[in-house]
Kinemage of the C-alpha trace (Angstrom):
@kinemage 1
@onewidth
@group {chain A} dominant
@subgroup {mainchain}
@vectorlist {calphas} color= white
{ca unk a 1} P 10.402 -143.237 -67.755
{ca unk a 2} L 6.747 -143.013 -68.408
{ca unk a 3} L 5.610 -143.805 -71.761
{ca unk a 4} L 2.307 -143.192 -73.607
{ca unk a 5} L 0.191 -145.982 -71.830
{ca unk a 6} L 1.644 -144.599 -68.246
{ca unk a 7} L 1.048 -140.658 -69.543
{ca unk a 8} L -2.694 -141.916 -70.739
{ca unk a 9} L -3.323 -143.669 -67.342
{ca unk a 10} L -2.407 -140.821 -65.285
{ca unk a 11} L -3.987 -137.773 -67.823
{ca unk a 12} L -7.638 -140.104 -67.392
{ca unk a 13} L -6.870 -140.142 -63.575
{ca unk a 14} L -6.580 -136.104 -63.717
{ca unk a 15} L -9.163 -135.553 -66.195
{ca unk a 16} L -11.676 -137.377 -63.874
{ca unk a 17} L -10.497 -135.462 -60.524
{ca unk a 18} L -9.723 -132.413 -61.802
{ca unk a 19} L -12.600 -131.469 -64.922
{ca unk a 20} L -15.041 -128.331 -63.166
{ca unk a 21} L -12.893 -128.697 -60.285
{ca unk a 22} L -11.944 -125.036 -58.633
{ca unk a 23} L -7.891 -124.636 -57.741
{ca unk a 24} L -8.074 -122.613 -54.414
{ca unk a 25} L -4.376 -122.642 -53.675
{ca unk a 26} L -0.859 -122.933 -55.034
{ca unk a 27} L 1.654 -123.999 -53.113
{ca unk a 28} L 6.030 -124.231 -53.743
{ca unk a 29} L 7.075 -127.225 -52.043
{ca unk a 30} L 10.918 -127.143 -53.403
{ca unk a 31} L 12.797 -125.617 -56.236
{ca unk a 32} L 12.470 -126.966 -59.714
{ca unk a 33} L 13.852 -125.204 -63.084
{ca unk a 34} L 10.979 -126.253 -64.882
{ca unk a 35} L 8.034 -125.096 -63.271
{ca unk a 36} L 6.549 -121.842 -63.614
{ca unk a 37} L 7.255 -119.151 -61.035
{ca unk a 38} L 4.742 -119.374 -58.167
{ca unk a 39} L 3.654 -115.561 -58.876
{ca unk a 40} L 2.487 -116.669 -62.890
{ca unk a 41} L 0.774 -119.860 -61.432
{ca unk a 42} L -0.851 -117.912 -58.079
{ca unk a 43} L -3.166 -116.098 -60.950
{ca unk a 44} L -4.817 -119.294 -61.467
{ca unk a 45} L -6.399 -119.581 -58.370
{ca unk a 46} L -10.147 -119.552 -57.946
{ca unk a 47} L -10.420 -120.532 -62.016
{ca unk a 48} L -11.926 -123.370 -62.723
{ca unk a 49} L -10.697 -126.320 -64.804
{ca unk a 50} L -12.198 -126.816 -68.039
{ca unk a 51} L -10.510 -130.097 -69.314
{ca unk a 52} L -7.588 -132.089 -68.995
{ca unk a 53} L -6.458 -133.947 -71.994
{ca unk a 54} L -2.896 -135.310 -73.422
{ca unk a 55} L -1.138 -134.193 -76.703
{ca unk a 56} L 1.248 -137.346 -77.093
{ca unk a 57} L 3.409 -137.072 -74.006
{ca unk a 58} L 2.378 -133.626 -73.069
{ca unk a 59} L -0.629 -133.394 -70.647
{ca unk a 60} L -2.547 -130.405 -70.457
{ca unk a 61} L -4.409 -129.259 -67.889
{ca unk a 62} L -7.002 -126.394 -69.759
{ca unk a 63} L -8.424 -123.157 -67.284
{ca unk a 64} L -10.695 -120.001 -68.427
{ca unk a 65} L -8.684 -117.159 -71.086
{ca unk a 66} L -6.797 -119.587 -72.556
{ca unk a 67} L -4.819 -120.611 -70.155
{ca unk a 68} L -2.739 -123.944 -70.241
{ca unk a 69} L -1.425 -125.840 -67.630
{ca unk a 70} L 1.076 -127.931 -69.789
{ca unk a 71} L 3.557 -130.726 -67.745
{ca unk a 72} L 5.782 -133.669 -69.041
{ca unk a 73} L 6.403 -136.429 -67.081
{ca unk a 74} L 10.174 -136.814 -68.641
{ca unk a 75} L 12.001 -139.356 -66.578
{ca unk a 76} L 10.705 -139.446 -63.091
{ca unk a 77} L 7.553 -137.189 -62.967
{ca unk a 78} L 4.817 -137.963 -61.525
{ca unk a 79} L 1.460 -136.647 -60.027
{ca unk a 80} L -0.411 -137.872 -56.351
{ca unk a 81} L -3.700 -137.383 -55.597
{ca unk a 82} L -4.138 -136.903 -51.824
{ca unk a 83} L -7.468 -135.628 -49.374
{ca unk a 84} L -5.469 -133.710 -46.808
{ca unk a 85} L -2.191 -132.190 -47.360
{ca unk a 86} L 1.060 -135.360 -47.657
{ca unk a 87} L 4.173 -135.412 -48.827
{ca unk a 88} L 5.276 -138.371 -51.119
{ca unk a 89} L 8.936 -137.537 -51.891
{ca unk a 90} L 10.725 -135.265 -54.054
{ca unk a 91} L 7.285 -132.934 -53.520
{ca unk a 92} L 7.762 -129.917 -55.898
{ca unk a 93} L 4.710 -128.116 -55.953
{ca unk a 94} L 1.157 -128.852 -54.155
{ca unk a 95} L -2.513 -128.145 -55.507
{ca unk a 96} L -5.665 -127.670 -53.317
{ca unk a 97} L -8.899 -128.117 -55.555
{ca unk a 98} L -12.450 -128.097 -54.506
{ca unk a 99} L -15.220 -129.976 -56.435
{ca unk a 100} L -18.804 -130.356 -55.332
{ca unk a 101} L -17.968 -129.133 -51.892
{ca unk a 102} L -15.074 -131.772 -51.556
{ca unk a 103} L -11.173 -130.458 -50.976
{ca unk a 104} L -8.416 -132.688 -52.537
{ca unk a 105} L -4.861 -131.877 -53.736
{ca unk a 106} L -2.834 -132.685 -56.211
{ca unk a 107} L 1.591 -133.402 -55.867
{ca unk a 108} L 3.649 -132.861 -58.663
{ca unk a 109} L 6.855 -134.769 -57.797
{ca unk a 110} L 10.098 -134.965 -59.598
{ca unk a 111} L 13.173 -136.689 -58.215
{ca unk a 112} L 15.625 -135.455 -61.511
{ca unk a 113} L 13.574 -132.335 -62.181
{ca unk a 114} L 13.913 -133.363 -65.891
{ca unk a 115} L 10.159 -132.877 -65.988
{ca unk a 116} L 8.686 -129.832 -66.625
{ca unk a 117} L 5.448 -127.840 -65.219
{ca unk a 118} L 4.820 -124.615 -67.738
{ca unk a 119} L 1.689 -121.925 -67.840
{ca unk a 120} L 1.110 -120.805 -71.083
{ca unk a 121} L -1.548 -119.011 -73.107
{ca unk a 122} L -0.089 -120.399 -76.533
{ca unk a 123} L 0.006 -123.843 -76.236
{ca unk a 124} L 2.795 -124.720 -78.802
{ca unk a 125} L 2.277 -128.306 -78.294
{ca unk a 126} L 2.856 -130.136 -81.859
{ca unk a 127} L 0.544 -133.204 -82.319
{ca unk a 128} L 3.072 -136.564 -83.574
{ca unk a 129} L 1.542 -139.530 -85.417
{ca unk a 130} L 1.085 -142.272 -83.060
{ca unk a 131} L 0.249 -145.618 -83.349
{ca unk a 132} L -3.023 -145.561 -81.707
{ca unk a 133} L -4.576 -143.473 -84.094
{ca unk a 134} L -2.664 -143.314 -87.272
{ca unk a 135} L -4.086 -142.734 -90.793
{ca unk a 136} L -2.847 -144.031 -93.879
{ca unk a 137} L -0.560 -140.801 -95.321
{ca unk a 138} L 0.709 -140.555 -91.678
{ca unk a 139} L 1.596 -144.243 -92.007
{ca unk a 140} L 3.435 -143.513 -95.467
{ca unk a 141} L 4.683 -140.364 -93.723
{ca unk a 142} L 6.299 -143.143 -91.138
{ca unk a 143} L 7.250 -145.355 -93.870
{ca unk a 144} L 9.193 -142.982 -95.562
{ca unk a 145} L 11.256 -141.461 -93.055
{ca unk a 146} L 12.335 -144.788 -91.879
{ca unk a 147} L 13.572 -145.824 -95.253
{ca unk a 148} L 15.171 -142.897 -95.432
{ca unk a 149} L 17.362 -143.381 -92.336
{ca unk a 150} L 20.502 -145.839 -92.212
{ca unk a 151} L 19.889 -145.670 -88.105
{ca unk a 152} L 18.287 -149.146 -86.600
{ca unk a 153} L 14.976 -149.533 -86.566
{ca unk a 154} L 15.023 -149.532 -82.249
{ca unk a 155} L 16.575 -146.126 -82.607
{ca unk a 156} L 13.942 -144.687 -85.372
{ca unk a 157} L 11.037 -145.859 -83.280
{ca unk a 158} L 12.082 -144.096 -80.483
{ca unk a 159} L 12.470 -140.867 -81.682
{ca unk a 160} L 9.118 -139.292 -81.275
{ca unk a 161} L 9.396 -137.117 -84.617
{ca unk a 162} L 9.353 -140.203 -86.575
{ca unk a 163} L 6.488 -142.290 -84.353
{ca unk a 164} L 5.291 -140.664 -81.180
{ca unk a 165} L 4.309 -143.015 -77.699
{ca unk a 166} L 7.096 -145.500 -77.694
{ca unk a 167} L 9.309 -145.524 -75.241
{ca unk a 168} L 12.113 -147.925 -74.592
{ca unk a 169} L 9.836 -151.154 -72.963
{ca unk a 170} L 6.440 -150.664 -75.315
{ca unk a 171} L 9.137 -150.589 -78.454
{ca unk a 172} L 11.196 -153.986 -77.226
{ca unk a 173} L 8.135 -155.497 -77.120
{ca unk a 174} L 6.576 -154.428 -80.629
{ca unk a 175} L 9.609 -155.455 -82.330
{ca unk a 176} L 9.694 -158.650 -80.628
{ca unk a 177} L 5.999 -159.219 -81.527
{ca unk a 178} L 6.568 -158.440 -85.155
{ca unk a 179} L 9.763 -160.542 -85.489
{ca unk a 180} L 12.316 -157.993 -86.597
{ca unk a 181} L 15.914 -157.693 -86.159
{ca unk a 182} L 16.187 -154.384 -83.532
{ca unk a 183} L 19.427 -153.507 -85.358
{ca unk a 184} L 17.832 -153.749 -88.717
{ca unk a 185} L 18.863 -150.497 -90.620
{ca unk a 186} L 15.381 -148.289 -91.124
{ca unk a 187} L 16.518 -148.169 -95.259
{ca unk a 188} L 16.487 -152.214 -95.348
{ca unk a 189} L 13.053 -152.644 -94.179
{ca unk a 190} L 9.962 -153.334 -96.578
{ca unk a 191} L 6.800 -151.200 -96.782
{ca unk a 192} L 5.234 -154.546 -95.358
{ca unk a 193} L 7.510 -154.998 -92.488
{ca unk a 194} L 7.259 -151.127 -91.660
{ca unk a 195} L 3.099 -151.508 -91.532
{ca unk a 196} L 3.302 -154.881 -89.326
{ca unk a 197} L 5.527 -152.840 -86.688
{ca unk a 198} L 3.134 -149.709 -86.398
{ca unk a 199} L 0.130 -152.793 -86.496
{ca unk a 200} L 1.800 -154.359 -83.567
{ca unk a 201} L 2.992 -150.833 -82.113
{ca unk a 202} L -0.762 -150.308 -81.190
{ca unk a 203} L -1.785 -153.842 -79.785
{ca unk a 204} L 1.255 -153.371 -77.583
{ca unk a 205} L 0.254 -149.859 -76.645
{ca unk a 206} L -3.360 -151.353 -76.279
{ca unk a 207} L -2.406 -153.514 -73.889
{ca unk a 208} L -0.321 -151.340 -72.002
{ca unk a 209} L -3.142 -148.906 -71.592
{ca unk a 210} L -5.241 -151.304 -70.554
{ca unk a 211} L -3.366 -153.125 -67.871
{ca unk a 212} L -2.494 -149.351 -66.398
{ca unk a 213} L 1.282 -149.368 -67.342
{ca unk a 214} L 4.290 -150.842 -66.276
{ca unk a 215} L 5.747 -150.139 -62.924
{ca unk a 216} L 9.293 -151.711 -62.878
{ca unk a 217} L 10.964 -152.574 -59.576
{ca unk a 218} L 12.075 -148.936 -58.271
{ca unk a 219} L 8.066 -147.912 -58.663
{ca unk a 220} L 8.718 -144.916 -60.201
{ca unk a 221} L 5.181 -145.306 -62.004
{ca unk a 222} L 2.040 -145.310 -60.274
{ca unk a 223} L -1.091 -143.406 -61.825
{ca unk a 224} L -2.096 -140.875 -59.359
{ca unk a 225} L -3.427 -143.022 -56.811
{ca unk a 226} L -0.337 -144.934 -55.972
{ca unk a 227} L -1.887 -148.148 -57.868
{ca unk a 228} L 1.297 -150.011 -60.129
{ca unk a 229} L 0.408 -150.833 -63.276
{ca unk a 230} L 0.511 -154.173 -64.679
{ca unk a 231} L 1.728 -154.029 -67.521
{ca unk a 232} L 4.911 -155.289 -66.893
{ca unk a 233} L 3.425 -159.086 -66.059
{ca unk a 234} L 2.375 -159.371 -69.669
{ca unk a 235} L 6.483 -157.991 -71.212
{ca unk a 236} L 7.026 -159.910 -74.456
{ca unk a 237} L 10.652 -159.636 -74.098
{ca unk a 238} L 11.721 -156.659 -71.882
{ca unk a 239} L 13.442 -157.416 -68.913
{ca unk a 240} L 13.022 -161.276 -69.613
{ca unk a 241} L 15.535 -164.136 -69.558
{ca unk a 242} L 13.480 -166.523 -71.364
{ca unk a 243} L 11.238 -166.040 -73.864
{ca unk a 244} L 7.867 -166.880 -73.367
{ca unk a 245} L 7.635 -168.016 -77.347
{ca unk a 246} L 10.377 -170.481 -77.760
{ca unk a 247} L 11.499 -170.779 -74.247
{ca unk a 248} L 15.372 -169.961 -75.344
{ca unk a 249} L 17.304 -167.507 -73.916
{ca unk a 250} L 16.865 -163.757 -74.624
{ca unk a 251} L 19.806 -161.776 -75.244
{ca unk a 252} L 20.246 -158.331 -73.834
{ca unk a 253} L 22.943 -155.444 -75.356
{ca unk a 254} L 22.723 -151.973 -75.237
{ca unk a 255} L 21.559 -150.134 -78.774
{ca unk a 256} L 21.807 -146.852 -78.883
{ca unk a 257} L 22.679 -145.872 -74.909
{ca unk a 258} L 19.354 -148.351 -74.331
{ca unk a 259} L 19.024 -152.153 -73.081
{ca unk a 260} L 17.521 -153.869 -75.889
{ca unk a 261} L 15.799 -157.330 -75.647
{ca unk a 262} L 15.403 -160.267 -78.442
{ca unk a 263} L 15.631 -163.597 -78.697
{ca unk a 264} L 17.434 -165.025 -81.473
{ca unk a 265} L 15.962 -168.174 -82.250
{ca unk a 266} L 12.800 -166.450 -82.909
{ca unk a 267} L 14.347 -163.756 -85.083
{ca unk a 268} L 16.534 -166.444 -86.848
{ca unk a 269} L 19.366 -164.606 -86.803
């Protein structure tokens, strides 16, 4: 599942293709509940693309009158750039842009069709606190509403209405890097502790961004290019055996319907 280091790769990837390019055609490749019906997305040909940009998760592709191209990635979404027309699997909708005389196009693909593909003109698109660029009352905002929960601390960070961009590999790793208990209850944690995992939260997401993402062994990631990220040579704990720190060996269980990773020794439990 694409997280925020993946959604940033791939929204810089479209910002630099798409921004002043024209769309000349739309075209249905297959079904999909969550796109837009190909007769509301037709009146967006020959507009020109202002800007793309992402609103945590959400990326948003920007044309003339307001309109709003607005997709998440959910579980298996993903976008291909291509110069003549290809097919790359699970296909659900095709693009054809022209910029400075050149013709590309752009694949939305989907193998669950959990993603989701939506024109609007009112782009309802709520802005969450994330790590990356948190302030201090957001951070209290964060504090408190962890305190106030009796739920683990691995479930709290990944709901995105308490801290937005952490998904279930970039939040493995910040615990691990700030040395606290994943089943720790949210309303047993210190102001302190609380600060050193959204500090950590954003060297972690840091790091993702700049290595491009993870891509785990099914490649479900790639940014639009088909390049894998490499993010997931530099896991702290994720999908490890052994952990880099201590060199014991990691335990795995599942918290909260989600494989969680941490080694004891360096926890101390």
């Amino acid at each position: 599942m694409p997280e925020f280091p993946e959604v940033f790769t791939i929204t810089k990837n479209l910002q630099n293709q798409l921004k002043n390019a024209v769309l000349q055609e739309v075209e249905y490749l297959d079904y999909h509940p969550k796109i837009s019906q190909i007769s509301e997305l037709k009146q967006l040909e020959n507009s020109r693309v202002i800007d793309v940009y992402n609103i945590s998760k959400n990326i948003i592709i920007k044309f003339p009158n307001e309109n709003y191209l607005v997709s998440h990635l959910a579980m298996t979404g993903r976008y291909r750039y291509s110069n003549e027309k290809e097919l790359f699997g699970w296909d659900k909708i095709r693009f054809k842009f022209e910029k400075e005389g050149k013709i590309f196009f752009i694949n939305f693909t989907d193998t669950r069709k959990f993603g989701k593909l939506i024109l609007t003109k009112t782009l309802n698109v709520k802005p969450e606190i994330n790590p990356l660029n948190i302030n201090e009352d957001q951070i209290k905002k964060v504090i408190s509403k962890i305190q106030k929960s009796k739920k683990t601390i691995k479930e709290l960070m990944l709901d995105q209405n308490v801290i937005s961009g952490l998904g279930n590999i970039y939040c493995n790793d910040t615990l691990h890097l700030s040395k606290i208990n994943p089943e720790s209850a949210g309303d047993k944690l210190s102001d302190e502790q609380i600060r050193k995992i959204i500090s950590n939260a954003k060297i972690i997401l840091e790091l993702g961004i700049e290595k491009g993402g993870s891509s785990l062994y099914d490649k479900m990631y790639t940014d639009i290019y088909g390049n894998e990220g490499n993010y997931q040579d530099f896991f702290q704990v994720y999908n490890l055996k052994i952990c880099k720190d201590c060199g014991k060996e990691i335990t795995k269980k599942m918290l909260g319907g989600r494989g969680t990773y941490y080694c004891k020794n360096c926890l101390q439990l």
